[in-house]
C-alpha positions as CSV (number, residue, x, y, z in Angstrom):
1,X,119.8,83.9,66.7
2,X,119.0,84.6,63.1
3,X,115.8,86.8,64.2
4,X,117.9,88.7,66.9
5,X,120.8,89.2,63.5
6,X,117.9,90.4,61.3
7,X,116.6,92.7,64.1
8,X,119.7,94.2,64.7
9,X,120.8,94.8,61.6
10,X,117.9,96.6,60.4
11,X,118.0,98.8,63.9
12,X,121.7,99.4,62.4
13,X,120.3,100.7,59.2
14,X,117.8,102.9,60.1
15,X,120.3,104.7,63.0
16,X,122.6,104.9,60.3
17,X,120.3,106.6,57.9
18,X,118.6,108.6,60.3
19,X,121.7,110.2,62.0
20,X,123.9,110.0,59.5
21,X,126.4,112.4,61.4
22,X,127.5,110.0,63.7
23,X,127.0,106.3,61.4
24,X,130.5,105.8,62.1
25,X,129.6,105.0,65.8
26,X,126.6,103.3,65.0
27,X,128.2,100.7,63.4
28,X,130.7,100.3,65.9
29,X,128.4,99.8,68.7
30,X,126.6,97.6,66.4
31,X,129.7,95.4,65.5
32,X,129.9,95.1,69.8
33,X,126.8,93.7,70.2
34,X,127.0,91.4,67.4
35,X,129.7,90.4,69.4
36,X,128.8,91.0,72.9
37,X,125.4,88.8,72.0
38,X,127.4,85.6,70.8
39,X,126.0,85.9,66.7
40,X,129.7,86.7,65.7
41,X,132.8,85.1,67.8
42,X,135.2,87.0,69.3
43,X,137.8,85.0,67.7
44,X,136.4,86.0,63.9
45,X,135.6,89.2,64.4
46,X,139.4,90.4,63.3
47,X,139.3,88.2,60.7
48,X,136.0,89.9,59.0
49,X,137.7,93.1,58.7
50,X,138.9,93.5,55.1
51,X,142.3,94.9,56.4
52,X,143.7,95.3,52.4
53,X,140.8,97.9,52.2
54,X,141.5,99.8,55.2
55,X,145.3,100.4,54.6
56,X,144.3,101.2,51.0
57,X,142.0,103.7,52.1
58,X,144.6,105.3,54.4
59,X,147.3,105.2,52.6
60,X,145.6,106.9,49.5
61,X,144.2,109.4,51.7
62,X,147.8,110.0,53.0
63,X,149.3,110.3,49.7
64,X,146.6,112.8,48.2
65,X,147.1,115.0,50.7
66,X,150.6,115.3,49.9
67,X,149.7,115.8,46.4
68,X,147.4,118.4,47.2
69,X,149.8,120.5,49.1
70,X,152.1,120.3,46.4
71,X,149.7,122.5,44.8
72,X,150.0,120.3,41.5
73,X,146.3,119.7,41.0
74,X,145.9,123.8,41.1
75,X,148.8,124.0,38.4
76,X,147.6,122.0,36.2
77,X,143.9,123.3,36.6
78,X,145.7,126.6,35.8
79,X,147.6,125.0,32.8
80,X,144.2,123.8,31.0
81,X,142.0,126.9,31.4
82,X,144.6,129.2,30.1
83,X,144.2,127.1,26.7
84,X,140.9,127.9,26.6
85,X,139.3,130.0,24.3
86,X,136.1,130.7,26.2
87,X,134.1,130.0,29.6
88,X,132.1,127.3,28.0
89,X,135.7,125.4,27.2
90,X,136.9,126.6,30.9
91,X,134.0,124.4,32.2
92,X,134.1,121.5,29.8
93,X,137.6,121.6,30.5
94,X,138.0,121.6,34.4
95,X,135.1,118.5,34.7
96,X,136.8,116.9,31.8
97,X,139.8,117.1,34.4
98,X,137.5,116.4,37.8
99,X,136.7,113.4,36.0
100,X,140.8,112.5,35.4
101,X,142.3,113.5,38.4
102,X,138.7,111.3,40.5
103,X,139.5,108.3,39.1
104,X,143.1,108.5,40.9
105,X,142.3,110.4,44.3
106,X,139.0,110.6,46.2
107,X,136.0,112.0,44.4
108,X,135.7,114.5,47.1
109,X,139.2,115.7,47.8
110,X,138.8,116.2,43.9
111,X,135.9,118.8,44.2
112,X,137.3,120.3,47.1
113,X,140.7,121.1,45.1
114,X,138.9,122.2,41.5
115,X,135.4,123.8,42.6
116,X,137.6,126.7,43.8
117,X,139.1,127.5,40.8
118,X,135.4,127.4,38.5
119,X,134.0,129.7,41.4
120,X,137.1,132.3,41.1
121,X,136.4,132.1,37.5
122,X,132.5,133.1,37.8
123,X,133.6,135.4,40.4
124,X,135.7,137.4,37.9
125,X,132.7,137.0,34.8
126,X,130.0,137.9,37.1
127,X,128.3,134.7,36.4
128,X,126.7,131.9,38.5
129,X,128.9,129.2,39.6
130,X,126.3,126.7,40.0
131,X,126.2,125.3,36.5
132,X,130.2,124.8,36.4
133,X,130.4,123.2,40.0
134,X,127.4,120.7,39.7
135,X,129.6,119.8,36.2
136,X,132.6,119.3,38.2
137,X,130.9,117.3,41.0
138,X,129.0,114.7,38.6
139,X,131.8,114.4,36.4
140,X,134.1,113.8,39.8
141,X,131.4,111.3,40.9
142,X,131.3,109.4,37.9
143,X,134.7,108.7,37.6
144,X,135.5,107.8,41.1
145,X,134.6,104.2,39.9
146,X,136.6,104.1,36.7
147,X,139.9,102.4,38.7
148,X,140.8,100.6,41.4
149,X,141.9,103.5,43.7
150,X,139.1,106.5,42.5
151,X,136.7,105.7,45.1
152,X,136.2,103.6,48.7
153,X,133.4,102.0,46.9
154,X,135.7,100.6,44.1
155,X,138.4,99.9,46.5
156,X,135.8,97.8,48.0
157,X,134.5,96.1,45.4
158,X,138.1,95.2,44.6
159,X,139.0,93.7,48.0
160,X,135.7,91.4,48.2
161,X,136.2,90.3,44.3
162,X,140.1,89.7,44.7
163,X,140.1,92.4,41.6
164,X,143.1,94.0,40.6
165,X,144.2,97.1,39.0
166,X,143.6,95.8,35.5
167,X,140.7,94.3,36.2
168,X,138.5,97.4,36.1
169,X,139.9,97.8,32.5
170,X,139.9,94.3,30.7
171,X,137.6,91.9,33.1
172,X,137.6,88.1,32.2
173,X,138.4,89.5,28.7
174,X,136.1,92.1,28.2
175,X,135.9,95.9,28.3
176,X,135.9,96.5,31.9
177,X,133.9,99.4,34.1
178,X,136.7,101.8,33.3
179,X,135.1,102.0,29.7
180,X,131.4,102.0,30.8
181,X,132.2,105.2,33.4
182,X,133.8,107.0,30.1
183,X,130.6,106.2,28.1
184,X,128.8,108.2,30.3
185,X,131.5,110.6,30.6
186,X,131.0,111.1,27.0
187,X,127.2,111.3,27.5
188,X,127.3,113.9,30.2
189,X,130.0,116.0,27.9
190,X,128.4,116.6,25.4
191,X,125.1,117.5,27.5
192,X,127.7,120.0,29.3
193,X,128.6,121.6,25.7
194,X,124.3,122.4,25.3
195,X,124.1,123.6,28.3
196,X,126.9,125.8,28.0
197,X,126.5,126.7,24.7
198,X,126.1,130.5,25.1
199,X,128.7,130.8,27.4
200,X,131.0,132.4,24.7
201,X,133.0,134.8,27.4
202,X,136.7,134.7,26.8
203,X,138.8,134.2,29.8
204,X,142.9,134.9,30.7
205,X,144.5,133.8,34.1
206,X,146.9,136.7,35.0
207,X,148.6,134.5,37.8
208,X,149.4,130.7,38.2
209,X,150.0,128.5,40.8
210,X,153.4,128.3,41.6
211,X,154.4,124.6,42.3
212,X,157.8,123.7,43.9
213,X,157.7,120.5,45.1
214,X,157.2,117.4,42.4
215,X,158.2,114.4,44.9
216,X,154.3,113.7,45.7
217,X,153.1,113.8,42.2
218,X,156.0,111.0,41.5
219,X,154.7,109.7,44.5
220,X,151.3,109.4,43.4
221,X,152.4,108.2,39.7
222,X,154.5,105.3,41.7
223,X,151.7,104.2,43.5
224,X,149.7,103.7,40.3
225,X,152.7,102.2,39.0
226,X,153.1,100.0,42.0
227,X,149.7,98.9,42.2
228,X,149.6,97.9,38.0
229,X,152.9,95.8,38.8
230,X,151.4,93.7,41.4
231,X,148.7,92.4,39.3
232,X,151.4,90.3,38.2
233,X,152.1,89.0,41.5
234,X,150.8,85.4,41.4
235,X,149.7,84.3,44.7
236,X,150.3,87.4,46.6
237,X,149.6,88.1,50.1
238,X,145.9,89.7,50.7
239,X,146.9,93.0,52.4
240,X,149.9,93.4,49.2
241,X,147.5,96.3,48.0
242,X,147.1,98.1,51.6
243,X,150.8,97.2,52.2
244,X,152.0,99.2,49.2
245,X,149.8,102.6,49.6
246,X,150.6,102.6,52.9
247,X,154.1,102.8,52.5
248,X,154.5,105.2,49.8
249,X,152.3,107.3,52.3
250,X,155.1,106.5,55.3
251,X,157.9,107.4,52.8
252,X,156.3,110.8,51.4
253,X,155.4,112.5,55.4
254,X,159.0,110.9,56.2
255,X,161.0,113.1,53.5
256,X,158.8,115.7,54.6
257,X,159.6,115.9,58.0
258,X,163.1,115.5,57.0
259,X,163.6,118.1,54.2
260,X,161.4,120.8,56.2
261,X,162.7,119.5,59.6
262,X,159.7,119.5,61.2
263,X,156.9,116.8,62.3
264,X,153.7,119.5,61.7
265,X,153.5,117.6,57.9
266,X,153.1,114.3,59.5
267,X,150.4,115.7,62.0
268,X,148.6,117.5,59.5
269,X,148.9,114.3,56.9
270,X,147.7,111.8,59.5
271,X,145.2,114.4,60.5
272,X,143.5,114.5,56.6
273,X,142.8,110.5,56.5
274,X,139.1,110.1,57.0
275,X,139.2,108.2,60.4
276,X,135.0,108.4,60.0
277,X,135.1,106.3,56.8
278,X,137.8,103.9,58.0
279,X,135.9,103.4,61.3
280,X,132.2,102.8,59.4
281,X,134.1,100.3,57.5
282,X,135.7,98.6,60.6
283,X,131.7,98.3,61.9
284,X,130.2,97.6,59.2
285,X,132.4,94.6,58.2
286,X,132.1,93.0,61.2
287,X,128.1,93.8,61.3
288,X,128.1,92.3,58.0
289,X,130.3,88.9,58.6
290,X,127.7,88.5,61.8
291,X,124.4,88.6,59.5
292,X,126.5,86.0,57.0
293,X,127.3,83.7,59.7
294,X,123.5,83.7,60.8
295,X,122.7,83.1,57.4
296,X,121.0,86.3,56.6
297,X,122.9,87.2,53.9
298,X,121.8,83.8,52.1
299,X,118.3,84.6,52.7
300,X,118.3,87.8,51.3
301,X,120.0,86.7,48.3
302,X,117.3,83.3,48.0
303,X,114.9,86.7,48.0
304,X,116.4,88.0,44.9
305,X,116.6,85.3,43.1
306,X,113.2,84.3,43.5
307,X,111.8,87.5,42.5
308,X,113.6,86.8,39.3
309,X,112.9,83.5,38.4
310,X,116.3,83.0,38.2
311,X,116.6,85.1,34.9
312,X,119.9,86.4,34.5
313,X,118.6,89.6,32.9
314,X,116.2,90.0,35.4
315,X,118.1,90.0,38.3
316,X,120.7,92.6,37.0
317,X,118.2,95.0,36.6
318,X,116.8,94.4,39.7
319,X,119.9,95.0,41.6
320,X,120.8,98.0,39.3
321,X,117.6,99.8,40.1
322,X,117.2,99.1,43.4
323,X,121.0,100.1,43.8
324,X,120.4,103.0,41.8
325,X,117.1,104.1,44.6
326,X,118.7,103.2,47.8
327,X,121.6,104.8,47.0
328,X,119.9,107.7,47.0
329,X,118.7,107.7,50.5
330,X,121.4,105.7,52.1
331,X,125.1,106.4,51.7
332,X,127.0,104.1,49.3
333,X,129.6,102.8,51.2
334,X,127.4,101.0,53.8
335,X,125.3,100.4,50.9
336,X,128.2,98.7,48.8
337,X,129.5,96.7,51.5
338,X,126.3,95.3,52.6
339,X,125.5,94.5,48.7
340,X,128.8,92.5,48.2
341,X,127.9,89.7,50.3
342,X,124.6,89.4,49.0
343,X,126.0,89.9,45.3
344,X,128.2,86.9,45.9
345,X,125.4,84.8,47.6
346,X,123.1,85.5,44.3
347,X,126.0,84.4,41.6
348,X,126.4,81.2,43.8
349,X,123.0,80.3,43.8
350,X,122.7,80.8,40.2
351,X,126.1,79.3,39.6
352,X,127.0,82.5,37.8
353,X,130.0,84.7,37.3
């Protein structure tokens, strides 16, 4: 049973890096015959599926989009460049925000919403937008991780370590990842302000985006709010996380469809969750609890600490660097979810944190 696990679970990975179009469907055929083959029970496969991360997902998705069509994030883009004395400050500026605006809504909703506004603005200087938009991307990258909701990686990550909110601040009493991400944020600002040293044109917005509807940006500041406030749950049900972004979500398309008396909001907001993501997630989670309960996982992570001679140091770098070249070919999310497990598995073997 354990060789058929292995075999099949590689097979998964290379489908899902070779046709990475349709990985969403390779997992879930995958996740059937685990099942289908007897590795994974029927009975446990529900119970696999980190539901708390799925309605999280969703209803995060849900409430950005509403934020987005408030035109807020366009505003306040708007707001900051007009301060600004010169295209070098534009730029600085709008990643500075890409990196702010990330850590609270996905990393690519972010670019999709602020790269428009760098390329109107080279558009108008008769400059290349390339620089500006790879600055916006990394910076929106980066920062994905800095908080619990910034990225479906992190909301990950917090689901499998029972993290919450504050945790990716202050972490068993120290400085948490929030502060490493702005370390590098800091690092990749100040190579921003060399590369964009010459770019000394001054720039004026004649016109501003007009924003007339503030309920989803308080709706978006609740759920912040909401999700800092149950840290201090004790005991709390698993799902309390989902639970909560989901129905902030529910509330926002409901006063929409009431105050504009119409259900296209709701289609079109339902429409904007990524069902892809939330469906690779469904397969991979129950790919992944089949390969545990074989025992692969526990192998794999017997593997790592071997290679380290159960050095501390030496395993950290090790999954850093390997992390950091996989990564690079396969998609994080898969990546991360498949790593958790394993993660876990090491820090039990080496009765670490």
């Amino acid at each position: 049973m354990k060789i058929a696990a292995i075999m099949l679970f590689i097979s998964t990975y290379v489908l899902l890096l070779a046709f990475p179009k349709i990985r969403a469907y390779t997992a879930l055929l995958s996740a059937l015959i685990f099942v289908c083959a007897g590795i994974l029970p029927v009975s446990d496969a529900f119970f696999e599926i980190d539901w708390n991360v799925i309605l999280m997902i969703a209803g995060t998705m849900g409430v950005v989009y509403l934020f987005i069509e408030s035109k807020m994030p366009a505003r306040l883009a708007d707001m900051i460049i007009d301060k600004m004395p010169n295209v070098k400050w534009a730029v600085i500026s709008l990643s500075l925000f890409a990196g702010i605006v990330s850590a609270f809504i996905d990393n690519v909703a972010t670019v999709l919403m602020i790269a428009p506004i760098a390329v109107v603005i080279a558009k108008k200087l008769n400059i290349s937008p390339v620089p500006s938009v790879i600055a916006i991307s990394v910076a929106s990258n980066l920062q994905g991780v800095a908080t619990l909701v910034g990225d479906t990686t992190s909301i990950l990550l917090g689901g499998y370590a029972g993290m919450d909110f504050f945790d990716f601040f202050v972490f068993l009493g120290k400085p948490g990842m929030f502060w490493v991400v702005q370390s590098g944020a800091i690092a990749a600002t100040l190579v921003l302000m060399f590369i964009f040293r010459n770019a000394k044109q001054r720039i004026h917005l004649t016109e501003k985006t007009d924003v007339r509807d503030y309920f989803p940006t308080y709706l978006l500041i609740g759920l912040v709010i909401i999700l800092i406030l149950a840290s201090f749950i004790p005991d709390k049900p698993a799902v309390t996380n989902g639970l909560v972004c989901m129905s902030l979500f529910i509330i926002g398309i409901i006063r929409e469809t009431i105050r504009k008396r119409s259900l296209r909001i709701c289609v079109l907001a339902f429409k904007e969750i990524d069902y892809f993501t939330i469906l690779l997630l469904l397969g991979l989670f129950v790919v992944i609890g089949g390969v545990r309960q074989a025992g692969v996982i526990d192998d794999i992570s017997r593997i790592f600490v071997k290679i380290s001679g159960n050095n501390v140091f030496v395993i950290y770098t090790l999954l850093v660097w390997v992390s950091v070249l996989l990564s690079a070919i396969i998609d994080n999310i898969p990546y991360v979810a498949t790593m958790l497990p394993v993660v876990s598995g090491i820090a039990g073997i080496m009765n670490i944190e």
